[in-house]
C-alpha positions as CSV (number, residue, x, y, z in Angstrom):
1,X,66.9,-39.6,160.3
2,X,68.3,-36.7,158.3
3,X,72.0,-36.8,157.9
4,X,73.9,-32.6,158.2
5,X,76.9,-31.3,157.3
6,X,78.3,-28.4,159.3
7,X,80.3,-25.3,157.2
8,X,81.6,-22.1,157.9
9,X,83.6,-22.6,161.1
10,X,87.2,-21.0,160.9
11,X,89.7,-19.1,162.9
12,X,88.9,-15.4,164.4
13,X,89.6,-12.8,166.8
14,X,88.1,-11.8,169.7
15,X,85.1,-9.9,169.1
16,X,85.1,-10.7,165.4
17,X,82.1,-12.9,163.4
18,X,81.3,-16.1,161.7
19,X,78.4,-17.8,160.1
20,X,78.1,-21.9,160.7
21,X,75.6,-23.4,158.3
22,X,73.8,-26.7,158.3
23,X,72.5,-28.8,155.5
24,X,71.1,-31.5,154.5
25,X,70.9,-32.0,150.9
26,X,67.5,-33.9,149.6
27,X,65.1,-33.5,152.7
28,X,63.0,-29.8,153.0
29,X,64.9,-28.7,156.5
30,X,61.9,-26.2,157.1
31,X,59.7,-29.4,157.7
32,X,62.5,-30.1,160.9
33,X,63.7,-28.6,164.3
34,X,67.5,-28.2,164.3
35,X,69.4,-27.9,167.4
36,X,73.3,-26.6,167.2
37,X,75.4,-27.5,169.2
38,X,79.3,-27.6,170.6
39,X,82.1,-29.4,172.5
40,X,85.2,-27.9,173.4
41,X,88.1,-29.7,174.5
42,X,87.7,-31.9,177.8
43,X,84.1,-30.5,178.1
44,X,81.2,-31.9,177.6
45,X,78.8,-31.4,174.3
46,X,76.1,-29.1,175.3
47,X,73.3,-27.0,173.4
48,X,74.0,-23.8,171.8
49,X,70.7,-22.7,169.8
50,X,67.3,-24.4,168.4
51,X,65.1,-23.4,165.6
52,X,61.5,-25.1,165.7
53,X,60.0,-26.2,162.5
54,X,58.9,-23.0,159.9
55,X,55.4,-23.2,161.5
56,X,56.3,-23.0,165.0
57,X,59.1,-20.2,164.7
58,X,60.4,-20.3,168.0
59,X,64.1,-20.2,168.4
60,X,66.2,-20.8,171.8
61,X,69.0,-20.1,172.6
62,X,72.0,-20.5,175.4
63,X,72.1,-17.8,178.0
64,X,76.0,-18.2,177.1
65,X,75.1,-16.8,173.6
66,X,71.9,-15.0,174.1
67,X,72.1,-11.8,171.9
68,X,75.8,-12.9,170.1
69,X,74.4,-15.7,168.5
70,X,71.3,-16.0,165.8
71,X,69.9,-19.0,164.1
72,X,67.9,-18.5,161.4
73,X,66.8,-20.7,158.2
74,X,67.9,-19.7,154.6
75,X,65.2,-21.3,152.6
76,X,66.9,-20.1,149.3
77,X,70.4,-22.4,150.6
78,X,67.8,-25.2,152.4
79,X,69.9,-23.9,155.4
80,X,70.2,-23.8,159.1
81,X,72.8,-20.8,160.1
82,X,73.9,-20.0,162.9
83,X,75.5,-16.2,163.1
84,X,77.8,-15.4,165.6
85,X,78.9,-12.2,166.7
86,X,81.1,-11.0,169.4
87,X,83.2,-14.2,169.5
88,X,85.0,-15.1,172.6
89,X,87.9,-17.4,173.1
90,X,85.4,-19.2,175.5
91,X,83.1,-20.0,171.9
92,X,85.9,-22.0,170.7
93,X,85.0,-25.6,170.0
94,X,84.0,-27.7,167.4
95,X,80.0,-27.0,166.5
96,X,77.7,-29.6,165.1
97,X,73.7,-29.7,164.1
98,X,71.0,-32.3,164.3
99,X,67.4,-32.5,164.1
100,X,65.6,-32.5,167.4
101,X,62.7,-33.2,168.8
102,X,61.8,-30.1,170.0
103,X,63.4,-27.0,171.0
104,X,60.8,-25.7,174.0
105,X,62.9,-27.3,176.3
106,X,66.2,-25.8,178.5
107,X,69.0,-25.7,176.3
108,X,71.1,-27.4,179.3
109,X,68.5,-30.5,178.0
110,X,68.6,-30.4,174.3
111,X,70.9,-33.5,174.0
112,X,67.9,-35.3,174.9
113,X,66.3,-34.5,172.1
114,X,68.4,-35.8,169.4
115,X,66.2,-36.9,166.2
116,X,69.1,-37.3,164.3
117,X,72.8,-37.8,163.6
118,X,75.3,-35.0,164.4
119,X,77.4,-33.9,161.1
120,X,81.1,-34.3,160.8
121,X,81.5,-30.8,162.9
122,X,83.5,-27.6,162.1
123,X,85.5,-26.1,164.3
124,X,85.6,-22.5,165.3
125,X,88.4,-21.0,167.2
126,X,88.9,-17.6,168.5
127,X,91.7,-16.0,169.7
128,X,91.9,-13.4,172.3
């Protein structure tokens, strides 16, 4: 299992941008699929975006976020980031990674594919 830690979360307005990152100091990430994923407050956790490994290249993403939200991996960092753009106060919620198993499945499913512990979070929160 490969523990993560979440950065970059913060507070914004409406509209405005933010850039989550996942890492996992002393294992290769490109060698893993990493889900992202959220939880706001009396809500349930559900997926947010999924990179495969560097071979596969396929990344997923909710249809909740689809063309706001970009995950990509910063091999320079041994990152996982996860840009978002357009916030909405509806984004707001704490957002964690993990590895999965795999990310060609329905985003609604990706908590079933947990390989790994979820980091400590980091909260984003966007005002309207």
């Amino acid at each position: 299992q490969v523990p993560v830690a979440e950065s970059g979360g913060g507070l914004v307005q409406s509209g405005g941008s933010l850039r989550l990152s996942c890492a996992a100091p002393g294992f290769t990430l490109d060698n893993y699929a990493f889900g992202w994923f959220r939880q706001a407050p009396g809500k349930e956790r559900e997926g947010v975006s999924c990179i495969s490994t560097s071979r596969g290249g396929t990344t997923n993403y909710a249809d909740s976020v689809k063309g706001r939200f970009t995950i990509s991996r910063n091999s320079a960092k041994n990152t996982v980031d996860l840009q978002m753009n357009n916030l909405k106060p509806e984004d707001t919620a704490i957002y964690y990674c993990a590895t999965v198993l795999s990310c060609l499945v329905p985003l609604e499913t990706l908590d079933k594919m947990l390989a790994g512990p979820l980091g400590q979070g980091t909260q984003v929160t966007v005002s309207s």
